[in-house]
Every structure is written in structure tokens, then in C-alpha cells.
N, C-alpha and C positions, 0 to 999 in steps of 0.2 A: 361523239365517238371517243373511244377511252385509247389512249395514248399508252401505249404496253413497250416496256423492253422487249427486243428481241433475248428469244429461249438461251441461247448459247451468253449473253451477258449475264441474265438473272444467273443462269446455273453458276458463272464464274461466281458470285458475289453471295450466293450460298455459302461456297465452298470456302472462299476465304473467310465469312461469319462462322464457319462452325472452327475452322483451324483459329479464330482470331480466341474461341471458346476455349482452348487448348483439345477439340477434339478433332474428328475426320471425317471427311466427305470425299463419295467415291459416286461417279456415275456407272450404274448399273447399266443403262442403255440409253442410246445417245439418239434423237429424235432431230426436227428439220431445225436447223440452226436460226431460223427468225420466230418464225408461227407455232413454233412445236408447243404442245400440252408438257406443262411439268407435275410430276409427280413426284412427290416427297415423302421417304420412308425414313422417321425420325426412330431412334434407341439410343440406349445408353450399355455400352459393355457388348453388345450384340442382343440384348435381350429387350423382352417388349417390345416390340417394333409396331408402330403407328404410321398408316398412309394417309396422307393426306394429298386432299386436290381440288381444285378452284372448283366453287359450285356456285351457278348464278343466284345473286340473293333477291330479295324484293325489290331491295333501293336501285335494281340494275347493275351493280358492282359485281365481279366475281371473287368471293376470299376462298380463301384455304382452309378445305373446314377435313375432319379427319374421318375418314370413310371406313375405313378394313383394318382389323385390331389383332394383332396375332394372337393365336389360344398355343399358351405354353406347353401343350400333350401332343399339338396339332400342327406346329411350325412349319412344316410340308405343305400344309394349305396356301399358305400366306404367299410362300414363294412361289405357289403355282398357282396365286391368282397374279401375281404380279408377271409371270410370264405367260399368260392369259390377255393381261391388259398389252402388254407389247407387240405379241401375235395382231391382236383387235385392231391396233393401228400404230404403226410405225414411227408415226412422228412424233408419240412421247419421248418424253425425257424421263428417266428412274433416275433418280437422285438419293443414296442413302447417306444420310446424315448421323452420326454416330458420339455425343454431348451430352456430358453430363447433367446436365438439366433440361433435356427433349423440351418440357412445356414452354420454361422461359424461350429458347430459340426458337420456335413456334410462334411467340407472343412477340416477340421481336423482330424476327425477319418474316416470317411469312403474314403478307398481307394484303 
């Protein structure tokens, strides 16, 4: 069995990796403080926003792989899938992260 932090620690240790970045992280919606799904919407400036979220892989591991890509004409979508996903179930977490370099925090903390 894989040994997971509870939700509400990871989300802490986000939040201080993106501010340790010199940027900001804000929970959008706040899910079940141990078990809850995190979901992570990476940008830089408010723009291009990328979600990402643990997808079981072959090896039985779950990573953080990037699912739903904002269309810059269409940014109304993105945010009504993201409160789509919250309706869906409750106990996510929406985590947006806001760093000048999304890929490296990405490659750094989510794993």
C-alpha cells in the first residue's frame, strides 16, 4: 500500500513551494482534509492555465500528469470545467498555483 500525506498537508507544502518560488498559491476549493483528490491548476501571470491530476500509471504509482489546457478565446470553459469537477465530488481540493516557471514547479514538486 502507498503511504500518501494527508490532502490538507500536501496542499500546505504546495503553497509554501510556489511562494518559496517568489509566486502564489490560492485554494480554490477546499475538499476532505486527509483522503481528498488534489487537483492542480498551474499559470504564470494568470495566463495559460494547465490542470493537472494524479492518474494511475502502469508501474501502480499515481503521478500528476496534466489533463485540461486552457484555450486563450475559450477561458470560460476551463473554469466551468473546473467547477464541474467540484460539483462531481466534493472532496477535491483546486489548488491554483500561479509561478513563473509552471513546468519547473511541476517537475519539482508534483510527483
Amino acid at each position: 500500500m502507498d503511504a500518501r500525506l494527508p490532502a490538507h498537508i500536501e496542499i500546505t507544502g504546495l503553497i509554501r513551494a510556489a511562494e518559496a518560488e517568489g509566486g502564489t498559491a490560492m485554494v480554490l476549493s477546499k475538499g476532505e482534509k486527509d483522503a481528498g483528490t488534489i487537483l492542480v491548476v498551474t499559470m504564470y501571470r494568470g495566463e495559460n492555465a494547465t490542470l493537472y491530476e494524479r492518474m494511475p500509471q502502469l508501474d501502480g504509482s499515481r503521478s500528476f500528469v496534466a489533463t485540461k489546457f486552457q484555450d486563450t478565446e475559450k477561458r470560460y470553459e476551463f473554469t466551468e470545467y473546473l467547477e464541474r469537477r467540484g460539483a462531481q465530488d466534493p472532496d477535491n481540493w483546486i489548488l491554483e498555483v500561479d509561478v513563473a516557471d509552471p513546468e519547473r514547479f511541476v517537475a519539482s514538486n508534483l510527483h
